[in-house]
MIFIDREN-635392 format. One record per residue: residue in one letter; x, y, z of N, C-alpha, C in turn. Coordinates in Angstrom, 2 decimals, always signed. Each point is the difference from the previous one (the first is absolute). Layout:
BEGIN
a  X  Y  Z  X  Y  Z  X  Y  Z
...
This chain:
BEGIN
x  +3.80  +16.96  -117.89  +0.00  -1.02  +1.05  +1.00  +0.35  +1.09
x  +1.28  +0.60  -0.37  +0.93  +0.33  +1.26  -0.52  +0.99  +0.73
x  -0.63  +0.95  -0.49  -0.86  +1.03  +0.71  -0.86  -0.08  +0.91
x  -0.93  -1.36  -0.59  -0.87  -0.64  +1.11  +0.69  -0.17  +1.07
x  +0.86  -1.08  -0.21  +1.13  -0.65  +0.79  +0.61  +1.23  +1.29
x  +0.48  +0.73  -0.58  +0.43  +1.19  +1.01  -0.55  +0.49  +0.67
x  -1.69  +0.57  -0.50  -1.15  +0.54  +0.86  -0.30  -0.82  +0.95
x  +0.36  -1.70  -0.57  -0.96  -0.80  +1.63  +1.09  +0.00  +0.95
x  +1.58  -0.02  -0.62  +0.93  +0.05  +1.05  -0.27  +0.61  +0.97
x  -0.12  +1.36  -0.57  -0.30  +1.56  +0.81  -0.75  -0.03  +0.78
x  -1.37  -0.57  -0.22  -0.97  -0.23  +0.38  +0.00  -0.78  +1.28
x  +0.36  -1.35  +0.12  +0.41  -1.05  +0.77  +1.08  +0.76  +0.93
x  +1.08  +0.81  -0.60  +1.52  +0.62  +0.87  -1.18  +0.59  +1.31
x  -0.72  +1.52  -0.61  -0.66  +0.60  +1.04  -1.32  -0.94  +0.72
x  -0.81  -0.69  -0.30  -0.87  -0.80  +1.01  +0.99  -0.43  +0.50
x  +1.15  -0.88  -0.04  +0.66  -0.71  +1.27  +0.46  +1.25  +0.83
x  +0.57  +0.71  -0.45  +0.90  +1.18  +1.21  -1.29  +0.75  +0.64
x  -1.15  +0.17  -1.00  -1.21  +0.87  +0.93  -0.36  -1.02  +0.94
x  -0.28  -0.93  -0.53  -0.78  -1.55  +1.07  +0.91  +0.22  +1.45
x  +1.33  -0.48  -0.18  +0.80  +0.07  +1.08  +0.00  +1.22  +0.97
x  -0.04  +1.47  -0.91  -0.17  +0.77  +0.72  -0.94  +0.64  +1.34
x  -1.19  -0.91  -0.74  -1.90  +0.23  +0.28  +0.58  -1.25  +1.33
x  +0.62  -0.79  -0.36  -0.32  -1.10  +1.04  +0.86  +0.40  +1.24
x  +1.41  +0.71  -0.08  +0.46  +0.44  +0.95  -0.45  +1.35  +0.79
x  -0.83  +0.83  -1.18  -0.35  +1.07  +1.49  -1.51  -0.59  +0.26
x  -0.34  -0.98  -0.69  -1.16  -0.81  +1.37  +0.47  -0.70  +1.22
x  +1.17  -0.99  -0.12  +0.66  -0.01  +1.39  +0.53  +0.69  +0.57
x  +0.39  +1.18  -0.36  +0.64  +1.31  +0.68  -0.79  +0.47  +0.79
x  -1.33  -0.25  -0.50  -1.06  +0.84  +0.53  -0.13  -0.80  +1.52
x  -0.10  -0.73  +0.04  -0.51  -1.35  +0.68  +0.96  -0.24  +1.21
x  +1.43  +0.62  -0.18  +0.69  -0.31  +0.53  +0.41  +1.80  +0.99
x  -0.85  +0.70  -0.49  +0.14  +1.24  +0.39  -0.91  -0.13  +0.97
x  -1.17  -0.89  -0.57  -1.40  -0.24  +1.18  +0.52  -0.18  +1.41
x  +0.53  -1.15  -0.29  +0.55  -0.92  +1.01  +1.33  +0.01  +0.30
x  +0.47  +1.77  +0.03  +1.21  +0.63  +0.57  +1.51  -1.41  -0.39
x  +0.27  -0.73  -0.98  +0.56  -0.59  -0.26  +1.11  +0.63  -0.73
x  +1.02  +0.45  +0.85  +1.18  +1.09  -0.79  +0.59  -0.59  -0.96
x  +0.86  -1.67  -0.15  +0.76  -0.21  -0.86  -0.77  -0.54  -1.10
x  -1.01  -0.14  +0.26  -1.10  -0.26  -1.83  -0.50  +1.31  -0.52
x  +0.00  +1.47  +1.10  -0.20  +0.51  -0.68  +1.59  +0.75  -1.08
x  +0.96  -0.81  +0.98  +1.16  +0.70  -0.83  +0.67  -0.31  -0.77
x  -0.53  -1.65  -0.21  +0.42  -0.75  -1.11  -0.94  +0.24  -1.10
x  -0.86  +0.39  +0.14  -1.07  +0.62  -0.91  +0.09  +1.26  -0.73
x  +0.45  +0.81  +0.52  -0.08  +1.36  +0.02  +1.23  +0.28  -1.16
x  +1.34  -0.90  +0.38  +1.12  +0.16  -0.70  -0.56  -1.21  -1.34
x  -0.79  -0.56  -0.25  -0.28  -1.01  -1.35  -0.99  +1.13  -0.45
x  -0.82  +0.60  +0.33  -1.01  +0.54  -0.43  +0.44  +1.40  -1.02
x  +1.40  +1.08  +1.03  +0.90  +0.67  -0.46  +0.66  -0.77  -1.23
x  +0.89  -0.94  -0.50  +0.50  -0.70  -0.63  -0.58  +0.12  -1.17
x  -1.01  -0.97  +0.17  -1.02  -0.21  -1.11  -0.46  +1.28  -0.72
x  -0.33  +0.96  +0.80  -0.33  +1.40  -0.24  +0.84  +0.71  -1.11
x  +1.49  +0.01  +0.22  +0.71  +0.79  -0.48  +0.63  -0.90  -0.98
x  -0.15  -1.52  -0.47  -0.22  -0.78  -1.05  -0.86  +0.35  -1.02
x  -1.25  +0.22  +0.82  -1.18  +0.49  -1.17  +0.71  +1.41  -0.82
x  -0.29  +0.78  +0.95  +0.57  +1.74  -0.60  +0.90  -0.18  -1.15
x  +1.39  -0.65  +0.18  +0.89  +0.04  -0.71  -0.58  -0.56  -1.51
x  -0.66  -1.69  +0.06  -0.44  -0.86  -0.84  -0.82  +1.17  -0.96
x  -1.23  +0.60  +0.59  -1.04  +1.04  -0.29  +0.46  +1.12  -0.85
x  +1.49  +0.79  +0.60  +0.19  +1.01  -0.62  +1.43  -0.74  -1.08
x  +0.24  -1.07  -0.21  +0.24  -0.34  -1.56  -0.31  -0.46  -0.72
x  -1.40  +0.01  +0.32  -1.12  -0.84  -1.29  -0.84  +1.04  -0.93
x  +0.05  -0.34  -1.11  -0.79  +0.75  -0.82  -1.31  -0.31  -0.44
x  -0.50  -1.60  -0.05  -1.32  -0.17  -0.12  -0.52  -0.29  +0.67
x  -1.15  +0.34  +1.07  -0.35  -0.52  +1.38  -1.05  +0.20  +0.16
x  -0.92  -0.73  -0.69  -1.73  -0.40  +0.11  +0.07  -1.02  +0.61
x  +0.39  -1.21  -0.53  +0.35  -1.44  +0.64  +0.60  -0.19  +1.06
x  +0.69  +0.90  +0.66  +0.90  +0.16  +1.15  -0.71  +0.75  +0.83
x  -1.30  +0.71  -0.30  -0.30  +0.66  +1.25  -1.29  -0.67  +0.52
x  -0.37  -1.11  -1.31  -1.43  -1.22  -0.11  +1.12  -0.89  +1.18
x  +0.78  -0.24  +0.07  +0.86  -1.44  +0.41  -0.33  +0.90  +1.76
x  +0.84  +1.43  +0.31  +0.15  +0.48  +0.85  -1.17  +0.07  +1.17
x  -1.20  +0.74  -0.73  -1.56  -0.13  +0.53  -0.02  -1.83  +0.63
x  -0.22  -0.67  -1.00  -0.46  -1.45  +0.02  +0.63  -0.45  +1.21
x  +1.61  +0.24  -0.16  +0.56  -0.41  +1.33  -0.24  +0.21  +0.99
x  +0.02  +1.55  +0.16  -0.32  +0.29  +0.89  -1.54  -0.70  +1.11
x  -0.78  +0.26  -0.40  -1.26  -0.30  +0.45  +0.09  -1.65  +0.38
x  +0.74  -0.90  -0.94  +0.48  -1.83  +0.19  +0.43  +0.53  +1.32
x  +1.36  +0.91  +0.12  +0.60  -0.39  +1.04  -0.56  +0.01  +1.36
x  -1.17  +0.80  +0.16  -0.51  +0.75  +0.88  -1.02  -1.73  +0.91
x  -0.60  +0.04  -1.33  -0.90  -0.74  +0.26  +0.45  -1.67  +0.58
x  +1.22  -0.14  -0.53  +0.69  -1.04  +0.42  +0.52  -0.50  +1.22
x  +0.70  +1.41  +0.41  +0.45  +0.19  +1.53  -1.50  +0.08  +0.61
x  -0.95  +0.37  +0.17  -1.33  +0.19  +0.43  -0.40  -1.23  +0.42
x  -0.24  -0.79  -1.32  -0.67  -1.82  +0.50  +1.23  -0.48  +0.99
x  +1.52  +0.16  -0.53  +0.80  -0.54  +0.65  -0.41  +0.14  +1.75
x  +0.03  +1.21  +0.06  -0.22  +0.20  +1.41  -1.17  +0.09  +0.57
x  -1.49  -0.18  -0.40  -0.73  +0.00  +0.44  -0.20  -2.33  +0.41
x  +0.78  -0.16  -0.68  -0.14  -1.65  +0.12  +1.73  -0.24  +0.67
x  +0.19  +0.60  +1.10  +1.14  -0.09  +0.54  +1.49  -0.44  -0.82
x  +0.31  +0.53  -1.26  +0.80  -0.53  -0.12  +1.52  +0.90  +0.00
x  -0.39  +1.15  +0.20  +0.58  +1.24  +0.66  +0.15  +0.25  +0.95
């Protein structure tokens, strides 16, 4: 049962940091469109951040099926999130 427990941690740790990630280089993107320098540079430095969070997290883990299921999943949430966000102005 603690095993479970740890895998969904893992699991849950990387979808939130991929989600966030996916969602900031969709406004990055957006903000590159529309030549918007300080979103793209408040972006750029969270996106870096997050980045070199993962790496470190990544290269001291030893079991990482569940962590790369959480990572994918997020990713694609985050994407899609920032997407509706801004296609329904809320970006």
């Amino acid at each position: 049962m603690e095993k479970l427990k740890s895998r969904a941690k893992g699991f849950a740790l990387f979808f939130v940091i991929q989600m966030s990630s996916y969602f900031l280089v969709t406004i990055n993107q957006r903000g590159v469109v529309t030549y918007n320098y300080s979103s793209v540079i408040i972006t750029d430095i969270m996106i870096a951040s997050l980045g070199y969070f993962v790496i470190k997290k990544i290269a001291s883990s030893t079991d990482s099926i569940h962590q790369w299921a959480g990572y994918v999943a997020g990713g694609v949430t985050g994407s899609v999130i920032a997407l509706w966000l801004s296609q329904h102005n809320f970006l």
